[in-house]
C-alpha positions as CSV (number, residue, x, y, z in Angstrom):
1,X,3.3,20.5,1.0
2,X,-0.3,19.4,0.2
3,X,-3.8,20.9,-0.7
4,X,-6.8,18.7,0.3
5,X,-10.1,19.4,-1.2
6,X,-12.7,18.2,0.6
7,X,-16.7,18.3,-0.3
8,X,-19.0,15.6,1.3
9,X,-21.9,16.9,-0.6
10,X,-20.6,16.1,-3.3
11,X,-18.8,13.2,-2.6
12,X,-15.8,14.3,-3.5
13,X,-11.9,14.6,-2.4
14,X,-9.1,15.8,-3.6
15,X,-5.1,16.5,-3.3
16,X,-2.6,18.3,-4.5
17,X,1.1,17.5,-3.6
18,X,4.2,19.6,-3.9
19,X,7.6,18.4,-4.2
20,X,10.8,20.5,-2.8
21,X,11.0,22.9,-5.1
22,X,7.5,24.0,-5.5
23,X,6.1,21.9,-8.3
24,X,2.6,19.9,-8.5
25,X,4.3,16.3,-8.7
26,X,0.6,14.5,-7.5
27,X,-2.7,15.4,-8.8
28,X,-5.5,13.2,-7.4
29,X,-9.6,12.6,-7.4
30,X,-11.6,10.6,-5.4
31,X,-15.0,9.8,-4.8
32,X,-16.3,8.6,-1.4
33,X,-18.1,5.7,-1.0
34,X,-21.1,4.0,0.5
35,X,-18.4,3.2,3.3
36,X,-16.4,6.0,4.8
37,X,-13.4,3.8,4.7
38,X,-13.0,3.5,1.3
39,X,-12.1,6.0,-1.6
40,X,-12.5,5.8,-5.3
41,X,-9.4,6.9,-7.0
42,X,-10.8,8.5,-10.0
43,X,-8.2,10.6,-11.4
44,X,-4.4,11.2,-10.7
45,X,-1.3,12.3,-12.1
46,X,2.4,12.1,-10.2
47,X,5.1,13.6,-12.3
48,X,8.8,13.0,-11.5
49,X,10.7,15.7,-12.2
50,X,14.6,14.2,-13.2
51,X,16.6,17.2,-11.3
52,X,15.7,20.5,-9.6
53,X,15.9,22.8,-12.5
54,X,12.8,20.5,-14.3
55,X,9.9,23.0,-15.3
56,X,6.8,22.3,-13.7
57,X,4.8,19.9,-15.9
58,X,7.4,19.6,-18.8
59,X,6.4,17.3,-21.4
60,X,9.6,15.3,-21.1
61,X,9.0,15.0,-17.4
62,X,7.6,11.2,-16.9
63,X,4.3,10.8,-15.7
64,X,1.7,8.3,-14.9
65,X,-1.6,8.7,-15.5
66,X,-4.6,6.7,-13.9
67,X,-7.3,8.0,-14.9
68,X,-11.0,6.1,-14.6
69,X,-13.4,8.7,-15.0
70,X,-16.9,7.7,-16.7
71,X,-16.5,9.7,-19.5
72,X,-12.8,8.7,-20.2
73,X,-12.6,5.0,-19.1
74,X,-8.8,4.7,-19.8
75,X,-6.0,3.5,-17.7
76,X,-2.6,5.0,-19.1
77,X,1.2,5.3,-18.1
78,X,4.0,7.2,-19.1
79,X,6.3,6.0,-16.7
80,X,9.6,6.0,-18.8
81,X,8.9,7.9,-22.2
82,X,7.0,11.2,-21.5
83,X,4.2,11.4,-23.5
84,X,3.0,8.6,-25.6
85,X,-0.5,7.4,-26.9
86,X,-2.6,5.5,-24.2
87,X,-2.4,1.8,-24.6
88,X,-5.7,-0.1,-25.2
89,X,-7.5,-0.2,-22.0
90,X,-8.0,-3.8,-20.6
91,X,-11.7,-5.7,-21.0
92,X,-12.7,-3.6,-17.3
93,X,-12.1,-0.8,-18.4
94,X,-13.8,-0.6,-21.6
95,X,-17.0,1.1,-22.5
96,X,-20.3,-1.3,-22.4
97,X,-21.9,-1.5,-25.7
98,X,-25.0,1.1,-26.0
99,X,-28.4,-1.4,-26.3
């Protein structure tokens, strides 16, 4: 099952996915551009639940995280591990100086 948010206005779409047993497994956020073919991936999460009786969104669930929002500006993955510190974001990605 999914759950599309959609708001051309604002430029904006969205989608939630569900895996078989009912939990969120991908979270994204995209922007539209310029072109109508193209998206921005902004934001998005997919969690891979190991077996059926995984809690939605447990912490030892892995993840990965993309997430290249202005105001975060990281790139981050948790494939293997669960939760763990972001890694240093690669030269794109990092904040311009402030002249």
């Amino acid at each position: 099952m999914e759950v599309r948010l959609v708001s051309r206005q604002d430029h904006h779409v969205g989608l939630w996915a569900y895996d078989a047993q009912g939990r969120r497994s991908h979270d994204l956020d995209m922007r539209l551009l310029d072109d109508p073919s193209r998206l921005l991936r902004r934001y998005s999460v997919s969690w891979h639940c190991t077996g059926p009786e995984t809690a939605e969104f447990d912490k030892a669930c892995p993840r990965i995280t993309v997430d290249l929002m202005q105001e975060h500006q990281r790139l981050h993955g948790d494939v293997l591990t669960g939760l763990r510190a972001p890694p240093e974001p690669p030269p794109s990605l990092r904040p311009l100086p402030h002249r």
